[in-house]
Backbone as JSON Lines, residues from 0, in Angstrom:
{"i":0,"aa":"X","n":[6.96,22.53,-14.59],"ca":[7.44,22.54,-13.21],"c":[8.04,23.89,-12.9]}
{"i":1,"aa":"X","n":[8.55,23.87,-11.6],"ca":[8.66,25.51,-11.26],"c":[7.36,26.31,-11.06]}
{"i":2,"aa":"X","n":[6.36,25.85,-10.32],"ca":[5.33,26.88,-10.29],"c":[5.85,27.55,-8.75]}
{"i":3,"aa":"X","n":[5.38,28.3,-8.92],"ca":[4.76,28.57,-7.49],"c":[3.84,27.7,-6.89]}
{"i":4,"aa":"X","n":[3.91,27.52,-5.27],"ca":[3.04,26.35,-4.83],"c":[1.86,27.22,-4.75]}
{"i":5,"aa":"X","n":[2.05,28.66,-4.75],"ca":[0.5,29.3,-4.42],"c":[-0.23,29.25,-5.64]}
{"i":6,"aa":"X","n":[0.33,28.85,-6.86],"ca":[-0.15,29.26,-8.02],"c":[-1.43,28.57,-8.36]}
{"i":7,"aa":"X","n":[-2.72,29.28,-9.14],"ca":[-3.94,28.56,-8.89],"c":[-4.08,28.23,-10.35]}
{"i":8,"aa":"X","n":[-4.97,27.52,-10.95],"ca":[-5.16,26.69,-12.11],"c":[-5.39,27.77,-13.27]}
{"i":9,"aa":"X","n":[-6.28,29.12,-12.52],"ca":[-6.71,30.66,-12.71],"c":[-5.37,31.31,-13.5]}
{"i":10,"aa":"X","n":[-4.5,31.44,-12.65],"ca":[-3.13,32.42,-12.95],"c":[-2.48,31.22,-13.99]}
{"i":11,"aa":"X","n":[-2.45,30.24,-13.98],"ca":[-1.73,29.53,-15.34],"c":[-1.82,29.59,-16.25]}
{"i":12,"aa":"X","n":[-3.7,29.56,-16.68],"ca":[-4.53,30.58,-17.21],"c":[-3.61,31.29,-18.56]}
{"i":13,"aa":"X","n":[-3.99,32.71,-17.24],"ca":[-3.56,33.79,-17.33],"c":[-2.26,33.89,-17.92]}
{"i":14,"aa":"X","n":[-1.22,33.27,-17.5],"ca":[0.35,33.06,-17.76],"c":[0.22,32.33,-19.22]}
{"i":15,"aa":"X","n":[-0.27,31.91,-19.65],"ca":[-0.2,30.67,-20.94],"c":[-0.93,31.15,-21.9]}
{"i":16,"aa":"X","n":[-1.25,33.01,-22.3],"ca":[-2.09,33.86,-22.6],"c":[-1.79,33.83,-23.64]}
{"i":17,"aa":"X","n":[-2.84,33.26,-24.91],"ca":[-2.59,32.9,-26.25],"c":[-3.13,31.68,-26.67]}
{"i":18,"aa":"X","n":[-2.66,30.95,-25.18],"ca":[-3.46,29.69,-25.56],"c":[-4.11,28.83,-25.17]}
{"i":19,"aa":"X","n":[-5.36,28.18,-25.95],"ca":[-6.27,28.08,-25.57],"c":[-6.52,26.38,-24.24]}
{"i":20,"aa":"X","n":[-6.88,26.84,-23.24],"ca":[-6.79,25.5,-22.25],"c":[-8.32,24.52,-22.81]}
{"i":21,"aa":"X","n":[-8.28,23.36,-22.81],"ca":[-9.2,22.63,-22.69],"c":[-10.05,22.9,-21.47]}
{"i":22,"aa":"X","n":[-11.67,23.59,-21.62],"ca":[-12.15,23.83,-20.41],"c":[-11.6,24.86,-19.6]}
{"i":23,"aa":"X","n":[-10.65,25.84,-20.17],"ca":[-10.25,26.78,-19.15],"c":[-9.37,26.35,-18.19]}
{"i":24,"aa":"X","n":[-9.66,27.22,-17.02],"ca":[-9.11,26.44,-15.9],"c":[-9.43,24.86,-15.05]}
{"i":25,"aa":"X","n":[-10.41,24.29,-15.56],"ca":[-11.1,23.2,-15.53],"c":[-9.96,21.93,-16.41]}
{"i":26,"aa":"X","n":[-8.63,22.52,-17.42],"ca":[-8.06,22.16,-18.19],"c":[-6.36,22.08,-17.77]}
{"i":27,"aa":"X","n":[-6.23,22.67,-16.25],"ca":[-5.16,22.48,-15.48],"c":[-5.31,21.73,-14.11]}
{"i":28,"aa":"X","n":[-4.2,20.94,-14.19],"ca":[-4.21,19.73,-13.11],"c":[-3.0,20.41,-12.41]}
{"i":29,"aa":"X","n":[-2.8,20.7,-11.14],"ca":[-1.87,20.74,-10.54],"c":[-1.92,19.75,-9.52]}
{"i":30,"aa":"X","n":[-0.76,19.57,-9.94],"ca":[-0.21,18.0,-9.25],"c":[0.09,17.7,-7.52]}
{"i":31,"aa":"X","n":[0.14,17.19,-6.58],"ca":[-0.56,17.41,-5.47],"c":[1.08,16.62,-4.74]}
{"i":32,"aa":"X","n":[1.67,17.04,-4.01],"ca":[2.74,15.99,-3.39],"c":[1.95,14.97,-2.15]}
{"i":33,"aa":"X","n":[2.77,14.45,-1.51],"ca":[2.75,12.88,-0.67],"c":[1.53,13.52,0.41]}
{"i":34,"aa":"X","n":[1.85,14.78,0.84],"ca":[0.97,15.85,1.83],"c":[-0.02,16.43,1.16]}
{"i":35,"aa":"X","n":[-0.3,16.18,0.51],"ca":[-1.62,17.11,-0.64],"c":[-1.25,18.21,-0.74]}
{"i":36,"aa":"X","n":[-0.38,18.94,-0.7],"ca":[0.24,20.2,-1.35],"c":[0.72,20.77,-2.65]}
{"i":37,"aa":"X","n":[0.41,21.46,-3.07],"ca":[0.92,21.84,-4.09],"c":[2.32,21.38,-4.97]}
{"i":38,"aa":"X","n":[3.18,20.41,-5.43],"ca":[4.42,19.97,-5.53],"c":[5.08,21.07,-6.6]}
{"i":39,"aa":"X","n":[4.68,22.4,-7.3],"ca":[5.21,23.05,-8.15],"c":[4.88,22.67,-9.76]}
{"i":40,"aa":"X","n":[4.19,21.63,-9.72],"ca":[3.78,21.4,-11.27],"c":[2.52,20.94,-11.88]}
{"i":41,"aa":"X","n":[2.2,21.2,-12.62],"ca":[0.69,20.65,-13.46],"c":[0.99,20.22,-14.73]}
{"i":42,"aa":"X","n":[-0.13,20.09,-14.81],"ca":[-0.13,19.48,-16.24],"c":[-1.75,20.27,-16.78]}
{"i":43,"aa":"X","n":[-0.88,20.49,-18.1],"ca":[-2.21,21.68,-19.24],"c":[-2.54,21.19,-20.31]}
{"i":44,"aa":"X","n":[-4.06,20.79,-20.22],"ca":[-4.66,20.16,-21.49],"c":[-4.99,21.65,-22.66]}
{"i":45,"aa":"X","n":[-4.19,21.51,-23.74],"ca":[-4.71,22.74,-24.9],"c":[-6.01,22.23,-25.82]}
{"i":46,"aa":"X","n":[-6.15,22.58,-26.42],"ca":[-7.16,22.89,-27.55],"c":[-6.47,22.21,-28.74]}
{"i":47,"aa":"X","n":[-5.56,22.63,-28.76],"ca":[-4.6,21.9,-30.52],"c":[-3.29,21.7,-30.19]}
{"i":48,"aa":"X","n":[-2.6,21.16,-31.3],"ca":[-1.05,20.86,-30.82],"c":[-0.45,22.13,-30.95]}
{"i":49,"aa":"X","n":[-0.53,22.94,-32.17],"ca":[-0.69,24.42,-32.31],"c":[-1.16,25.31,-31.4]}
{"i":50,"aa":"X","n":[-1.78,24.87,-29.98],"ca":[-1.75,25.79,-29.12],"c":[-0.3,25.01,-27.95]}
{"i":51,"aa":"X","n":[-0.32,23.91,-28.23],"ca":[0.49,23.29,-27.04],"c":[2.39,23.35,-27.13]}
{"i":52,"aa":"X","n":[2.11,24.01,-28.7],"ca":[3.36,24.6,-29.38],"c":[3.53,25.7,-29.01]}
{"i":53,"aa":"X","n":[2.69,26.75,-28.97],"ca":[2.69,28.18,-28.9],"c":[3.4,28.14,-27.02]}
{"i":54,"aa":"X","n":[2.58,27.52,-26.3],"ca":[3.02,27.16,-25.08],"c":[3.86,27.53,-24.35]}
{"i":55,"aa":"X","n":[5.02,26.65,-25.52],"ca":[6.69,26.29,-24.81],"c":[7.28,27.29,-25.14]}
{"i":56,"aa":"X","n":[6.63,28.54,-25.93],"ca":[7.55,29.75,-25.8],"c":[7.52,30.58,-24.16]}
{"i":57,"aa":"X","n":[6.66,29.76,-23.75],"ca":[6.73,30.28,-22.11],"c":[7.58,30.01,-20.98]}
{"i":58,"aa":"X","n":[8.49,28.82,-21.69],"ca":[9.33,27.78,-21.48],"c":[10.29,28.93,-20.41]}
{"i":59,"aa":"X","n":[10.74,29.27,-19.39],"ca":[11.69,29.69,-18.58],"c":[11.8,30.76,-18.47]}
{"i":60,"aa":"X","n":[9.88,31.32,-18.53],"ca":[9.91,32.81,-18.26],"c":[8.53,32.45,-16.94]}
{"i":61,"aa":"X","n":[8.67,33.87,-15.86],"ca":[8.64,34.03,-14.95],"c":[7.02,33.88,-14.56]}
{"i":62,"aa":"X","n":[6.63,32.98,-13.68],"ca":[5.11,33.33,-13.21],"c":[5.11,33.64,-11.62]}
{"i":63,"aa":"X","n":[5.04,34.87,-11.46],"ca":[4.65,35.38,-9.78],"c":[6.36,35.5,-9.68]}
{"i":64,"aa":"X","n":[7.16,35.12,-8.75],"ca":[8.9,35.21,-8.51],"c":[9.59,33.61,-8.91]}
{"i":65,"aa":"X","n":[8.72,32.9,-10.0],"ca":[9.4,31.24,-10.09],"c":[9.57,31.38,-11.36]}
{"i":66,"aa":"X","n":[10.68,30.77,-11.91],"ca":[10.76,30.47,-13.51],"c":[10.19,29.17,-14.19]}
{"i":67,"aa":"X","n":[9.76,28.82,-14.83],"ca":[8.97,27.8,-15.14],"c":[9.51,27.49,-16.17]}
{"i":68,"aa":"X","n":[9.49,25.82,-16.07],"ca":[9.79,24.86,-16.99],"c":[8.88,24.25,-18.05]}
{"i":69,"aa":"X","n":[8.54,24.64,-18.91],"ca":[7.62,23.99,-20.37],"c":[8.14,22.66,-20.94]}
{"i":70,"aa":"X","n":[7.26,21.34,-21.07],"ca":[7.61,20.14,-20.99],"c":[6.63,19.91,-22.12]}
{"i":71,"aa":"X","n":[6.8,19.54,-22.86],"ca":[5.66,18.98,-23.9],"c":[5.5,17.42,-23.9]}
{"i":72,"aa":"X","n":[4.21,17.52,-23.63],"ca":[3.83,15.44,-23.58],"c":[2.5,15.32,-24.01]}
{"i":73,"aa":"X","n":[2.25,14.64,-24.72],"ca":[0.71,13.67,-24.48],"c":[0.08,14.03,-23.6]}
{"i":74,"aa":"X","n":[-1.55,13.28,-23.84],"ca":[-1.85,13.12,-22.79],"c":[-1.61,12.04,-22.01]}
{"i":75,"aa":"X","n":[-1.21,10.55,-23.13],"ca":[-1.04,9.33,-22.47],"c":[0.21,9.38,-21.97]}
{"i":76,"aa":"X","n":[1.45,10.61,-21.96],"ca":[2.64,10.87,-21.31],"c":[2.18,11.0,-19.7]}
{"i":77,"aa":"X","n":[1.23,12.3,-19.77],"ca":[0.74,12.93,-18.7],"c":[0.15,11.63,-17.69]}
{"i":78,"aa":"X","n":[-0.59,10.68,-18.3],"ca":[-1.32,9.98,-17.48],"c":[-0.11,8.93,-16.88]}
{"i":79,"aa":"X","n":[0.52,8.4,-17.72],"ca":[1.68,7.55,-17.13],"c":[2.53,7.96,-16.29]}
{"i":80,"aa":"X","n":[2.99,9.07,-16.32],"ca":[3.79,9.94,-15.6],"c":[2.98,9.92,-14.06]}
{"i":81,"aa":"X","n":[1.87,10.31,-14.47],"ca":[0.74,10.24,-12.71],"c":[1.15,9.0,-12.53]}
{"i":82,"aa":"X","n":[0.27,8.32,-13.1],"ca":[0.56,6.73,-12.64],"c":[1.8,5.98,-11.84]}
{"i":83,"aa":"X","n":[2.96,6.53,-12.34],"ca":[4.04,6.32,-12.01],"c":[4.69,7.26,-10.74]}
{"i":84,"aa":"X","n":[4.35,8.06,-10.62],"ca":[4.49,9.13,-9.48],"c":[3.41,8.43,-8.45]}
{"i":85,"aa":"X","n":[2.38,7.78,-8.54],"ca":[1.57,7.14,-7.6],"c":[1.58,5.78,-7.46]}
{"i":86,"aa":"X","n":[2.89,5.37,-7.9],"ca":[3.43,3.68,-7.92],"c":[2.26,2.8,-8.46]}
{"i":87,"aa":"X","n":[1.38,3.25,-9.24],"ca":[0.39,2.59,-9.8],"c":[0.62,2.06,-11.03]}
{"i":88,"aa":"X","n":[2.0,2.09,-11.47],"ca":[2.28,1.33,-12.88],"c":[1.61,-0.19,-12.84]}
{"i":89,"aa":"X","n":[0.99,-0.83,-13.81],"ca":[0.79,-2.28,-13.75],"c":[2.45,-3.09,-13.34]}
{"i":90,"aa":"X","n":[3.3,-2.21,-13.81],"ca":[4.7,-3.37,-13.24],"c":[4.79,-3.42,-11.71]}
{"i":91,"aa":"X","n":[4.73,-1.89,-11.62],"ca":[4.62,-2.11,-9.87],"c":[4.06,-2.64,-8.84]}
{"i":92,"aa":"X","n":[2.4,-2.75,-9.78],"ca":[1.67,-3.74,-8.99],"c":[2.0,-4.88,-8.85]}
{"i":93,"aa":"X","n":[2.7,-5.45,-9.87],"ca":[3.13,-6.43,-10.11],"c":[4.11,-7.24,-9.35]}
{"i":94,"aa":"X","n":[4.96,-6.12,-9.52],"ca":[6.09,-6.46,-8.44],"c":[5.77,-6.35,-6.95]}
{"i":95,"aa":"X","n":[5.06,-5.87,-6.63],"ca":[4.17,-5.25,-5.0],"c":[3.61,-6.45,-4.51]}
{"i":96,"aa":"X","n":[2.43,-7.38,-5.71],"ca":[1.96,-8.24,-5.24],"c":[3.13,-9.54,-5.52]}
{"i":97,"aa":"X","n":[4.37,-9.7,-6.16],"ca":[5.15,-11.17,-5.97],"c":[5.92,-10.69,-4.79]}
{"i":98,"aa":"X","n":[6.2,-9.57,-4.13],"ca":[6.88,-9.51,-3.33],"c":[5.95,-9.85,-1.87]}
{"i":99,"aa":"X","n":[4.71,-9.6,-2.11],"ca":[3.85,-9.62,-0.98],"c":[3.7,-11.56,-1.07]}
{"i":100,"aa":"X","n":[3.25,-11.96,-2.15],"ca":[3.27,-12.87,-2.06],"c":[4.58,-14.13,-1.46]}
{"i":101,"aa":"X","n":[5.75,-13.55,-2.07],"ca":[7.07,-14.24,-1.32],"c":[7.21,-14.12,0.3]}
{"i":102,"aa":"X","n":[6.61,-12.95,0.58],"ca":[6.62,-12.94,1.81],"c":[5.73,-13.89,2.74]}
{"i":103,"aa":"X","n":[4.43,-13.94,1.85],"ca":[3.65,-14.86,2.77],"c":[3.89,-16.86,2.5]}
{"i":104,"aa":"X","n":[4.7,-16.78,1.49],"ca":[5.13,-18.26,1.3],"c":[6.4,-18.33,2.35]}
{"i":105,"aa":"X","n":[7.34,-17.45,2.65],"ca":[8.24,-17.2,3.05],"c":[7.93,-17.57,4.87]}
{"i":106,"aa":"X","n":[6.84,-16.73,5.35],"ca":[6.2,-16.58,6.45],"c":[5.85,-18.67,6.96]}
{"i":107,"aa":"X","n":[5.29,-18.52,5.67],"ca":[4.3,-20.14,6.06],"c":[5.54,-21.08,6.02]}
{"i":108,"aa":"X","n":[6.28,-21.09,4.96],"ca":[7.51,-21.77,5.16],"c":[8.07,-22.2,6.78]}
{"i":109,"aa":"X","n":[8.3,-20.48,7.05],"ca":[9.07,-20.51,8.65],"c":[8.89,-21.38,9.41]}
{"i":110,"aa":"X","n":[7.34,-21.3,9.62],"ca":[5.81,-21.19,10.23],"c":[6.29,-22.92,10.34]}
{"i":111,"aa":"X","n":[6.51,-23.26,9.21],"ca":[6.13,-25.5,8.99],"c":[7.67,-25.89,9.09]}
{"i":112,"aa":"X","n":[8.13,-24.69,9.14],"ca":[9.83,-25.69,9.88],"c":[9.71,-25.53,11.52]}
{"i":113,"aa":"X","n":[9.44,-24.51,11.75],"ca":[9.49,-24.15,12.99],"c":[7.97,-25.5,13.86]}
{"i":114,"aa":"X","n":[7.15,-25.84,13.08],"ca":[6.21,-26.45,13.38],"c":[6.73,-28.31,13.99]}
{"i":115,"aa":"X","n":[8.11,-28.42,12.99],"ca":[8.55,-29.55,12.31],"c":[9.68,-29.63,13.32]}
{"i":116,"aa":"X","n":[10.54,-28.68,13.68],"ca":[11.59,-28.77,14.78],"c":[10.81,-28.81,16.17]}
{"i":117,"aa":"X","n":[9.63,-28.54,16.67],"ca":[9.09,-28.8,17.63],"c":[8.54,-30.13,17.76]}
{"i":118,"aa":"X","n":[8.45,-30.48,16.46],"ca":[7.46,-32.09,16.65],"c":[9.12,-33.01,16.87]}
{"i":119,"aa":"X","n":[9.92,-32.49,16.52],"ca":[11.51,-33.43,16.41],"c":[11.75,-33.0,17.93]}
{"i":120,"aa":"X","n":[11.19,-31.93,18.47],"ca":[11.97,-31.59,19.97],"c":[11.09,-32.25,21.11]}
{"i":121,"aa":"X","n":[10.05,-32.64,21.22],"ca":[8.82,-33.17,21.53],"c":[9.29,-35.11,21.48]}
{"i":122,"aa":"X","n":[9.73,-34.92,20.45],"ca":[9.26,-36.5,19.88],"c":[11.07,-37.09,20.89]}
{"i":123,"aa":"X","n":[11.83,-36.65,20.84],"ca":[13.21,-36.5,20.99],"c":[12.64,-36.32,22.77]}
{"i":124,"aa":"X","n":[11.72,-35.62,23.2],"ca":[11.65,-35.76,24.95],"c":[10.65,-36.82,25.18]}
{"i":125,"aa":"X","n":[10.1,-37.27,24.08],"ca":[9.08,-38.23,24.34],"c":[9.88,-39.9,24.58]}
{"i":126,"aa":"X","n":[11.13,-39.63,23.8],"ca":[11.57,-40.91,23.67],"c":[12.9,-40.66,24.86]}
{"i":127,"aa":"X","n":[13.21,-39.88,25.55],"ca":[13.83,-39.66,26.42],"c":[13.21,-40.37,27.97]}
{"i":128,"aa":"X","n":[11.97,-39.42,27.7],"ca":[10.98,-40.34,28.82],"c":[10.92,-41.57,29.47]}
{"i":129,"aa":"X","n":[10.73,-42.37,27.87],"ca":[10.45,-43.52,27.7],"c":[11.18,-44.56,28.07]}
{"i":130,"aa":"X","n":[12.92,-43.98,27.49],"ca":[14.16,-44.45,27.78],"c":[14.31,-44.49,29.78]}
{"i":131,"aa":"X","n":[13.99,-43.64,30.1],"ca":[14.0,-43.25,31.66],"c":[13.42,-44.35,32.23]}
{"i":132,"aa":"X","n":[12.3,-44.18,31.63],"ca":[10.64,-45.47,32.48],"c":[11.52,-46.8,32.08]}
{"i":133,"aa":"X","n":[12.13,-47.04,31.25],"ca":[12.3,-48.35,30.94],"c":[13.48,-48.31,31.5]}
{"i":134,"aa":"X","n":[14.16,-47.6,31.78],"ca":[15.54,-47.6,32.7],"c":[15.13,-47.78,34.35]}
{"i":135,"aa":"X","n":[14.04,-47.63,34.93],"ca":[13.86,-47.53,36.04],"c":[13.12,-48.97,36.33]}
{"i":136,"aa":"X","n":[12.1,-49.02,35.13],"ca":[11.8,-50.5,35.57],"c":[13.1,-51.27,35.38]}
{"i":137,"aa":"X","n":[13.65,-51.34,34.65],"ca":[14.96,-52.21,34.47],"c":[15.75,-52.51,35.75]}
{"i":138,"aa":"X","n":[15.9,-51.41,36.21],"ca":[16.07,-50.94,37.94],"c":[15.76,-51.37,39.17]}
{"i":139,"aa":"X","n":[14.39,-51.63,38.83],"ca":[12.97,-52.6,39.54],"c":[13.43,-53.44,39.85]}
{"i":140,"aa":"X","n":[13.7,-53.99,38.28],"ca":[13.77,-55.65,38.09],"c":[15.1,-56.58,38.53]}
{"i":141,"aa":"X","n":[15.88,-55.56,38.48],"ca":[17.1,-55.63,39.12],"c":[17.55,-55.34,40.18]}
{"i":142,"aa":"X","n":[16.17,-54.33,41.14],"ca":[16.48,-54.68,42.44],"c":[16.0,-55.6,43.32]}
{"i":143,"aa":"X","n":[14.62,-56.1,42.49],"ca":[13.71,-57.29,43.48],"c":[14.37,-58.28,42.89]}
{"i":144,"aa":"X","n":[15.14,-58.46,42.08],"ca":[16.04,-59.69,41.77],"c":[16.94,-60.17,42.61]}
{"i":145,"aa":"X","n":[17.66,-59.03,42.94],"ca":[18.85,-58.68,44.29],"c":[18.46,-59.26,45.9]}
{"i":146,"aa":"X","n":[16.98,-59.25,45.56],"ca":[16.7,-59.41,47.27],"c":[16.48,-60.85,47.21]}
């Protein structure tokens, strides 16, 4: 980390002079932020661990006007590290889809109370009605009784 954002896969190269890249420049990943921009860091596949040693003597010396940070990892470091910078961990998915899922039990839930207080608000004017009609005939019956 610490690159320069202008810095090309070419000049890392160049800067890491001694040792040998997997594929050259074909053997540096620079890592891309949220905007596809440059974020200041890559990741460098070597040739041997003995080149990936030689490396970190580069550890906080200068490329272009940036000081650079030498990190030694794997490659299965390197790949998890992506992974995880792109919320693609299997936990995250994980957690992404029970949370998506709570939401839509959560939703349907609402959904069948809210379904259930209308059939109680309905049923509650239905028998209001009813009470009325039978109050009026009652009414009827009690006024043609009267006459």
């Amino acid at each position: 980390s610490g690159l320069p954002w202008s810095a090309t896969c070419e000049q890392i190269c160049d800067f890491l002079f001694g040792c040998e890249v997997v594929d050259g420049p074909g053997g540096v990943k620079i890592e891309m932020n949220e905007r596809g921009q440059p974020s200041g860091s890559a990741f460098v596949q070597f040739k041997t661990n003995a080149d990936a040693e030689n490396a970190l003597k580069y550890n906080k010396q200068k490329l272009a006007d940036r000081y650079v940070d030498m990190e030694k990892m794997t490659i299965e470091d390197g790949e998890a590290k992506e992974s995880k910078e792109d919320g693609d961990t299997k936990e995250n998915k994980e957690d992404r889809e029970a949370k998506e899922n709570k939401k839509d039990r959560e939703a349907k839930e609402q959904k069948g109370d809210g379904d259930a207080k209308e059939y109680k608000i309905d049923e509650e004017a239905k028998e209001k009605k009813e009470d009325g009609v039978a109050k009026e005939n009652k009414e009827d019956g009690e006024a043609k009784e009267n006459k």
